[in-house]
C-alpha positions in Angstrom: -25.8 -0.5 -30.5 -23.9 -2.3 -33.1 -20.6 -1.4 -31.6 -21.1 -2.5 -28.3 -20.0 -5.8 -27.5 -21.5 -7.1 -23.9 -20.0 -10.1 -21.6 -20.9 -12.0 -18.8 -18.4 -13.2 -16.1 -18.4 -15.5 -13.6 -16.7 -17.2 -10.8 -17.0 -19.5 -8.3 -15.9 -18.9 -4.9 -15.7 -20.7 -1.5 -18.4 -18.8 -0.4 -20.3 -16.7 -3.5 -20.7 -16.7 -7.0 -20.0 -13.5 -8.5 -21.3 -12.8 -12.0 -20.6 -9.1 -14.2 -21.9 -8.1 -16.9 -20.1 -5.4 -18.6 -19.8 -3.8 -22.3 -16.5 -2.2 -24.4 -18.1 0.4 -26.2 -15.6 2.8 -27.9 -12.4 1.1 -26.4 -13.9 2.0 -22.5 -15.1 -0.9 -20.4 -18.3 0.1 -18.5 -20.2 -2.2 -15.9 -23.9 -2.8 -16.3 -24.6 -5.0 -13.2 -22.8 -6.9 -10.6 -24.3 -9.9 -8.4 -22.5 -11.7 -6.0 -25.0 -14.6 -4.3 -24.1 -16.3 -1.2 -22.9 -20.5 -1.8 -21.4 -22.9 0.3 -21.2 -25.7 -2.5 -17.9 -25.0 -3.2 -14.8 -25.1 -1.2 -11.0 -24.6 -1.5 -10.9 -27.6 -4.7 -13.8 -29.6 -4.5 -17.4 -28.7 -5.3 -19.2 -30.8 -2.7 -22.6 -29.5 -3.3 -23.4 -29.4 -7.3 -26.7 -28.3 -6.6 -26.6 -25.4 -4.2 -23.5 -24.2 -7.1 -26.3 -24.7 -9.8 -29.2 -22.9 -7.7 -26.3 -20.3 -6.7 -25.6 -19.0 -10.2 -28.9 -19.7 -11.7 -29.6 -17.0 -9.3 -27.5 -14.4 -10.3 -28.0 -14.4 -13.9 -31.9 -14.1 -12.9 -31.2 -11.5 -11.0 -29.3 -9.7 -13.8 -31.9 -10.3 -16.2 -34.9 -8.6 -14.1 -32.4 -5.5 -14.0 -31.2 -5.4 -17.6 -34.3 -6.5 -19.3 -32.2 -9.7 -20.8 -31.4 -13.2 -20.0 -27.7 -14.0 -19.5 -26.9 -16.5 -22.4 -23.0 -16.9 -22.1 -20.4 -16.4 -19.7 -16.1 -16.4 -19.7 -15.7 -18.7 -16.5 -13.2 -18.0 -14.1 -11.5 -21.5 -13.1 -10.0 -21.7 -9.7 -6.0 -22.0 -10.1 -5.7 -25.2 -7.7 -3.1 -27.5 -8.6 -2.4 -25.5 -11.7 0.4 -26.2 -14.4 1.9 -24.6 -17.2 3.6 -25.8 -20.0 6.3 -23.5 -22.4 7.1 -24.4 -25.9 7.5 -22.9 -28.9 5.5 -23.1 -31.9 6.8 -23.0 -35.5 5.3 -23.1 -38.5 5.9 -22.1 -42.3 4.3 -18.8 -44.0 2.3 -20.4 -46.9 0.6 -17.5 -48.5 1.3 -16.0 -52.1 2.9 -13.0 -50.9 4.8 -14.5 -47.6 2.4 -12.3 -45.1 1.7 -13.4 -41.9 -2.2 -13.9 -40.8 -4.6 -14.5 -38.1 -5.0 -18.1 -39.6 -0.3 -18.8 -38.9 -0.8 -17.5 -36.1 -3.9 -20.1 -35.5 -1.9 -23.0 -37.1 0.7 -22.3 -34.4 -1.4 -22.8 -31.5 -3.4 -26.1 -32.6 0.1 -27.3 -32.7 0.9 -26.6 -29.4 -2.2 -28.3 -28.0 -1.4 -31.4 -29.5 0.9 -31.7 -26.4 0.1 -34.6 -24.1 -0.8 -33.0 -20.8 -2.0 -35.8 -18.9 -5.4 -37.6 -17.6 -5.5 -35.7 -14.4 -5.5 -32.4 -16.6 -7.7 -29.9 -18.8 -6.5 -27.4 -21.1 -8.2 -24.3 -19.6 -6.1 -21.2 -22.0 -3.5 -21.4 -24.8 -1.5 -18.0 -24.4 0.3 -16.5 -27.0 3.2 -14.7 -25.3 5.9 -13.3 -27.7 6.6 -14.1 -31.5 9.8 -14.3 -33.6 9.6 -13.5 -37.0 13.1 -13.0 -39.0 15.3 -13.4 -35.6 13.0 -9.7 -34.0 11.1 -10.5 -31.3 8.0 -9.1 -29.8 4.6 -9.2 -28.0 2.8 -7.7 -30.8 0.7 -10.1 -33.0 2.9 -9.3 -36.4 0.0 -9.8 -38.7 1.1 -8.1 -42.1 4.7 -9.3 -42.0 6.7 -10.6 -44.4 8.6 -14.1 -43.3 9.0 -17.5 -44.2 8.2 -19.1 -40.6 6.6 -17.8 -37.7 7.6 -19.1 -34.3 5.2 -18.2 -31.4 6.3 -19.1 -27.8 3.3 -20.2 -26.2 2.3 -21.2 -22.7 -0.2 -24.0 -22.4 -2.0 -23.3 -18.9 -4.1 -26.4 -17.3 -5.8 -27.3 -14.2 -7.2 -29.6 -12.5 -9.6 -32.2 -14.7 -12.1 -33.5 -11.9 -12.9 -30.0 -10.5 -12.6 -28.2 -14.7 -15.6 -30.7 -15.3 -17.5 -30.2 -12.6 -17.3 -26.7 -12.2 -18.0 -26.4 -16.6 -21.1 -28.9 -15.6 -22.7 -26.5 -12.4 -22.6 -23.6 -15.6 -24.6 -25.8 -17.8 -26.9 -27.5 -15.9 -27.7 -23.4 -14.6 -28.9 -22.9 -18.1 -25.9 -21.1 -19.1 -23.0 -21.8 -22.0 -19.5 -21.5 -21.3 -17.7 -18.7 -23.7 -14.2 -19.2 -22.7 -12.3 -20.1 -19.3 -9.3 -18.2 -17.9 -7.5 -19.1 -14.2 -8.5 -16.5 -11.8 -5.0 -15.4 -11.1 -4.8 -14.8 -14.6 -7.5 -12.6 -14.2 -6.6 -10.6 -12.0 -3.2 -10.4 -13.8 -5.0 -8.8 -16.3 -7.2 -6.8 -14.7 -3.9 -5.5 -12.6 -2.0 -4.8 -15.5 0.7 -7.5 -13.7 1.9 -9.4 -17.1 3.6 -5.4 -17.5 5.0 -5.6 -13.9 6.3 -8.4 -14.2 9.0 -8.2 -17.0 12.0 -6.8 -15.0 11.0 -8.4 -11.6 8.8 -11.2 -10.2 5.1 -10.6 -8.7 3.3 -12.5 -6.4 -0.4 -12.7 -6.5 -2.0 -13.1 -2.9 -5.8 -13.7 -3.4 -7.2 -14.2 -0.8 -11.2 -15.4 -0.3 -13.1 -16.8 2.4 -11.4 -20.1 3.4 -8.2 -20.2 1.2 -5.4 -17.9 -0.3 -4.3 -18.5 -3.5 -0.6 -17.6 -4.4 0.4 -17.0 -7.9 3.6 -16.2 -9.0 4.5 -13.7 -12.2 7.7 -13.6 -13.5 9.3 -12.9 -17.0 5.8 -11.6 -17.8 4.1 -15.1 -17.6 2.1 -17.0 -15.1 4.5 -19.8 -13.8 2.8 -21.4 -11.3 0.3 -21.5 -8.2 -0.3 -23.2 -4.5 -3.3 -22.7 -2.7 -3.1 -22.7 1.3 -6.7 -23.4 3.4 -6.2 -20.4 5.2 -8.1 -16.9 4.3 -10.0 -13.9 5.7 -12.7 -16.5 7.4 -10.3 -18.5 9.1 -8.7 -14.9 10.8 -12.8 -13.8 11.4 -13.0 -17.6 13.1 -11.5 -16.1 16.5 -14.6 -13.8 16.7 -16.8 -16.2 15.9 -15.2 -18.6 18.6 -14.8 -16.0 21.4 -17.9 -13.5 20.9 -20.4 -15.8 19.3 -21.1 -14.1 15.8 -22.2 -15.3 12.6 -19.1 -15.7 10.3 -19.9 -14.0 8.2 -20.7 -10.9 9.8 -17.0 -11.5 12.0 -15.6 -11.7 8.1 -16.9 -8.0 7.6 -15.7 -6.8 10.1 -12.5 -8.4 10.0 -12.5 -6.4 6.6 -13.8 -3.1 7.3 -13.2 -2.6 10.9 -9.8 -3.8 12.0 -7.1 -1.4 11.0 -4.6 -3.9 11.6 -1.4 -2.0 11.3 -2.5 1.0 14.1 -0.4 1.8 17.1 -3.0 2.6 19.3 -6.5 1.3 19.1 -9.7 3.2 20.0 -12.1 1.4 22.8 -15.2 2.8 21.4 -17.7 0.3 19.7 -17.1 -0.2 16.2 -19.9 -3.3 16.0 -23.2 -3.7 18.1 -25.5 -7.2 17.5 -27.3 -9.3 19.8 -27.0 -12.6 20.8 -29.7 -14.9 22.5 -31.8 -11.8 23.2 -28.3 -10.2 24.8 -26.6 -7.4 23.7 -23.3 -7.4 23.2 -20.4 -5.0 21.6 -17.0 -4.8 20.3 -14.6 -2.2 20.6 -11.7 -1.8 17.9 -8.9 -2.8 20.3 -10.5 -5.8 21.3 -11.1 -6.6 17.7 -7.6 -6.3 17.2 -6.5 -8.3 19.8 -8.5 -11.3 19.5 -8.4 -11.7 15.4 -3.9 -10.5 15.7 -2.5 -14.1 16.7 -4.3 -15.4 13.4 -3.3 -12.7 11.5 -0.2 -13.2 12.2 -0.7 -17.6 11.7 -1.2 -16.0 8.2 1.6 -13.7 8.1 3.9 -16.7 9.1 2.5 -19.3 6.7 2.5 -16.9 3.5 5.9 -15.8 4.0 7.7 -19.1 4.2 5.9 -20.1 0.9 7.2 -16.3 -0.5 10.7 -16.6 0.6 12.5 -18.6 -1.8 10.9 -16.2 -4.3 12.4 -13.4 -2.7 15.7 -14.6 -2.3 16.0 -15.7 -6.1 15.2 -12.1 -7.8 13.6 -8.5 -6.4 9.8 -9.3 -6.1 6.4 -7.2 -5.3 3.2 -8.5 -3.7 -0.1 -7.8 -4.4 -2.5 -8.6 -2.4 -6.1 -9.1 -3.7 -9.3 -11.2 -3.4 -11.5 -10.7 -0.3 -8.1 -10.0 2.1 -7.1 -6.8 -0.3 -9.7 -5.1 1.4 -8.5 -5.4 4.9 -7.0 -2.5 6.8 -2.8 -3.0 7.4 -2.7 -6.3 6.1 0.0 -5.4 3.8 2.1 -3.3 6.4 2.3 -5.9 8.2 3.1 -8.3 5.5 5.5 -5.6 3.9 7.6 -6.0 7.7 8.0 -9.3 7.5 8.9 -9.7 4.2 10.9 -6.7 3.8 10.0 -6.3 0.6 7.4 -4.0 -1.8 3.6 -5.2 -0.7 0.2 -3.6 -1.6 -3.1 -4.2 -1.5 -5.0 -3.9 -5.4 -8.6 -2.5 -5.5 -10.0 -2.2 -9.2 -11.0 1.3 -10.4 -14.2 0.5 -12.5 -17.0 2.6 -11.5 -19.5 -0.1 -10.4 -16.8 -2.9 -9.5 -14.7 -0.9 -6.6 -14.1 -4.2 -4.4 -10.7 -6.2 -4.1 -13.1 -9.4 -4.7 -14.0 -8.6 -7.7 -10.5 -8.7 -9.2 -10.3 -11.9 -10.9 -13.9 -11.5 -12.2 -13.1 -8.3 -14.1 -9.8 -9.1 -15.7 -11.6 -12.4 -17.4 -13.2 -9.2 -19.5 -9.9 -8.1 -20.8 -8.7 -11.5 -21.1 -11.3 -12.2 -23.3 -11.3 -9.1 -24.9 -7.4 -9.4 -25.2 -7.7 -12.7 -27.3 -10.6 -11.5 -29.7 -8.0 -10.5 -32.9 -7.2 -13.9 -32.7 -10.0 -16.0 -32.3 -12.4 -14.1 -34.2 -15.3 -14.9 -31.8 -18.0 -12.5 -32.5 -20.7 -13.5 -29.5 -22.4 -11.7 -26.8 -23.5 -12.7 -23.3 -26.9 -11.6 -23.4 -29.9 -11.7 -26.0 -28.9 -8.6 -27.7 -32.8 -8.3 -29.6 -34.2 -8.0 -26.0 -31.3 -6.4 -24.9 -31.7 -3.4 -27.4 -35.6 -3.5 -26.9 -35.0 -3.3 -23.1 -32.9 -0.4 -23.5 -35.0 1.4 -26.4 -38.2 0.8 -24.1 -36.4 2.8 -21.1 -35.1 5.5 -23.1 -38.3 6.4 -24.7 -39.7 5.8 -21.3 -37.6 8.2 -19.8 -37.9 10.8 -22.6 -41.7 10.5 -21.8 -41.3 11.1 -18.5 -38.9 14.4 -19.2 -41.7 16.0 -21.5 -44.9 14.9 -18.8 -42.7 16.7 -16.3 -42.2 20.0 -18.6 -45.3 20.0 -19.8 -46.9 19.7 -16.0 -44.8 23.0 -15.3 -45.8 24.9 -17.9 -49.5 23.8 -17.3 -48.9 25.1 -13.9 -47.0 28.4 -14.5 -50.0 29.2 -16.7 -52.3 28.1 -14.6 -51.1 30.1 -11.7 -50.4 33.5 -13.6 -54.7 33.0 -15.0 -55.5 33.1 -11.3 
């Protein structure tokens, strides 16, 4: 149990929290629960409602704990990437130790000399990011602990976001009962989680996530977040046309709008694909009309996304992924890909357990975290590891119990059989 070392992440949406917990045991990443609770105290950069945030996540790390048999202690938050900014310097310093090697500790000095950087009132330093060193004119991404040199020079980018909505969102954890382990942007996360950072070396990449009420565009290039804009247009605001036209709740017109509308189709089927009832009516949707009714906004979004994209594609070859809540839509990117004329696909993780385009951002804060560890040294868990490892004990004696009852109940009745 010793060499496991469990997380917790969590971020807010504009319409969930979503909370993982998940353990690296023997370099593999496994999930051990995902909650995702319904909240409407948040929207696009403002949390309007601290309390239904606070009830919101309070809620999913209870609901984790009755399942793992261990409260939820820590979390890596996932900050929203509104009005992000970066800032790119490099970091020098002098190797001091007896035999010239570089350490963990340079490498430390480096970075609380970068933060010494005035960023502003209006913003918080949410991640310092190491992303290439230079020792003896050789540069490279590895951490060159070891090393002989007489300075180090690490070119770090100083990522920051919004103060007001930092606070507040760092607040909602902590009044929940909850500490705050680290905080990474959620396009960051899901750069990590997509293995983007790679991707992006020899060509830019632009993030599309896209949630509820808002799509989040992040752009990659030279292998380092540069920047971010967030438009107030998402899968909801697409869904809005059924809601308007045939009455549904929105977010059963947002399901469908994900699972049901295969967007990209020449020729639509007129068989139901969706049955409810309204005011004791009842009522149904074929695919085609599905189709037609949510297309014109569809297309609002197609058209609003792609002027924001096109400078970026005119200044160097570019791919889009798109992610969030919209990754799992049906065509979305064929379409997208015709009007931009240019590489775009849709990302789904592959983590057994966390197989949904919204849970993108959530997972990469694990390798993120993870990612950072030889340099902070932080040795902390999520959860209460004693219960934790009682919990876990308890069932595996409980299930070894229940193997031998069962053996013994059939050799009770072979024996009993073969007397009669």
């Amino acid at each position: 149990m010793s060499d496991k070392q469990i997380f917790a992440a969590l971020e807010v949406t504009d319409h969930e929290v979503r909370l993982i917990v998940g353990e690296f045991f023997n370099t593999r990443f496994n999930i051990i629960k995902v909650e995702r609770v319904p909240c409407s105290g948040f929207r696009v950069d403002t949390v309007h409602d601290s309390e239904a945030v606070v009830k919101a996540i309070r809620k999913a790390a209870e609901d984790a704990e009755k399942m793992i048999g261990a409260k939820v202690e820590k979390v890596i938050l996932g900050m929203p990437s509104n009005n992000m900014r970066r800032y790119s310097l490099k970091s020098t310093v002098k190797i001091d130790g007896l035999n010239g090697e570089i350490t963990v500790e340079d490498i430390r000095r480096a970075i609380r000399k970068a933060q010494t950087l005035n960023i502003g009132k209006g913003y918080a330093l949410i991640q310092t990011v190491c992303v290439k060193y230079t020792v003896n004119g050789i540069t490279s991404r590895r951490i060159p602990t070891g090393e002989k040199a007489e300075e180090l020079t690490v070119d770090i980018d100083l990522l920051c976001a919004d103060r007001k909505l930092s606070f507040d969102l760092v607040s909602c954890v902590e009044q929940a009962g909850l500490q705050v382990m680290d905080i990474y942007l959620n396009i960051f996360g899901v750069a990590k989680e997509a293995a983007l950072f790679e991707q992006a070396v020899d060509q830019n990449v632009i993030i599309l996530k896209v949630e509820r009420e808002s799509t989040t565009l992040g752009l990659l290039s030279k292998g380092r977040l540069t920047s971010s804009v967030v438009e107030p247009v998402g899968v909801g605001t697409i869904a809005g046309r059924l809601v308007d036209e045939y009455g549904m709740k929105s977010a059963d017109a947002a399901e469908l709008v994900k699972y049901s509308a295969r967007l990209d189709e020449k020729v639509y089927s007129s068989n139901p694909v969706y049955i409810w009832q309204t005011n004791e009516e009842t009522r149904q949707i074929s695919e085609k009309d599905l189709v037609e009714c949510v297309l014109p906004k569809v297309q609002e979004w197609i058209d609003t996304i792609g002027n924001l994209c096109q400078p970026i594609l005119q200044a160097a070859k570019t791919a889009v992924i798109i992610t969030g809540e919209g990754g799992e839509m049906q065509g979305l990117n064929t379409l997208l890909q015709r009007y931009l004329k240019c590489e775009v696909r849709n990302y789904i993780p592959e983590t057994l357990g966390g197989r949904n385009a919204g849970l993108s951002a959530c997972l990469g804060l694990f390798y993120a975290y993870k990612d950072k560890l030889p340099i902070s040294g932080y040795t902390d868990n999520s959860l209460d590891m004693d219960s934790f490892i009682k919990s876990v004990s308890y069932r595996e004696a409980r299930a070894s119990g229940n193997q031998e009852d069962t053996i013994t109940k059939k050799l009770k009745g072979i024996l009993f059989d073969n007397k009669k």
